[in-house]
Phi, psi and omega in degrees: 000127147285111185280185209252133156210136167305125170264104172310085180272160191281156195258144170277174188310288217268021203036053185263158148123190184257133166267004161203158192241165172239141203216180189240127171339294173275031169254146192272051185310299184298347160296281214292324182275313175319289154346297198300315185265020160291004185217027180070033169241182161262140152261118175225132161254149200266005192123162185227242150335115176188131190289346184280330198296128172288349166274132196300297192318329176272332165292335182267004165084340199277019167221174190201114196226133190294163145314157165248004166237035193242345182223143156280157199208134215254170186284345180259049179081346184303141169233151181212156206249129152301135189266151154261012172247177178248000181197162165148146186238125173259169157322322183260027173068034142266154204228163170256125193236160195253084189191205203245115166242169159273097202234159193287105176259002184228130129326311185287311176305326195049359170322154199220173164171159199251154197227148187237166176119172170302098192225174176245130150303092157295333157336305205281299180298311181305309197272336135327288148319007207112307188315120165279127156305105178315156176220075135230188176247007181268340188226050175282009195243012194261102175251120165255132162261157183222338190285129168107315174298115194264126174302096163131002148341159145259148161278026133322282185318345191257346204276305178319326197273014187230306177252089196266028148233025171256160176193331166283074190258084179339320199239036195259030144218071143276164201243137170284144198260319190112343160213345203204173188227105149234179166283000000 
């Protein structure tokens, strides 16, 4: 059985986001917030875990979804957390850089404008970890872990290993694909 542990996420610049998630142990979420705010950024999340979500990967605990107002986003998808530092480096070679992107300012729209200043790639720590990224712009705040997921699972086996006294999962034989849980 894996358990369930409450997660302390950073509160946003405007105090948005859940200040605390519910996560499945072996996702390396607490990895990935060390990385950020080792360098002067924030993780604040819109959720992880939910038995509600119509998306699997969130019933089966295996997603993570940024704040959407907490971050830039660049059109080809990179995302970045503004730092409160002006320099720093972690052990694993992510940085804080000091520069100019272009980032999405209306979604519907694609207007784009350009912003200056101190950032983290979070793309990048996140996909360090494990994580995939969505590359779209309707789910550009949507991180998937995939590791451990076997092409022909049913999410049953992932729902068990998270609710082991449950058996009534609207979706629980869907098939992992190798990219989606379908029928």
């Amino acid at each position: 059985m894996i358990k369930i542990k409450k997660v302390q996420m950073d509160l946003g610049r405007n105090a948005n986001g859940q200040l605390f998630i519910d996560c499945r142990e072996d996702l390396p979420i607490l990895d990935v917030k060390k990385e950020i705010n080792s360098l002067g950024g924030h993780l604040v999340s819109e959720g992880c875990l939910s038995k509600t979500s119509t998306n699997l990967m969130h019933n089966v605990g295996y997603a993570f979804d940024l704040e959407k107002n907490e971050y830039l986003v660049e059109p080809s998808i990179i995302v970045w957390s503004k730092s409160d530092m002006s320099s720093g480096k972690t052990d694993n070679g992510f940085e804080v850089e000091q520069k100019s992107i272009k980032i999405v300012e209306d979604f519907c729209t694609k207007k784009t404008k350009e912003v200056e200043g101190f950032f983290i790639n979070i793309t990048k720590i996140f996909e360090f970890f494990g994580f995939f990224h969505v590359r779209s712009l309707i789910h550009w705040n949507h991180l998937e872990y995939r590791k451990g997921l076997k092409i022909g699972d049913r999410t049953e086996k992932y729902l068990k290993e998270i609710y082991p006294k449950e058996n009534d999962w609207k979706y629980k034989d869907m098939i992992w694909n190798g990219e989606f849980f379908e029928k």
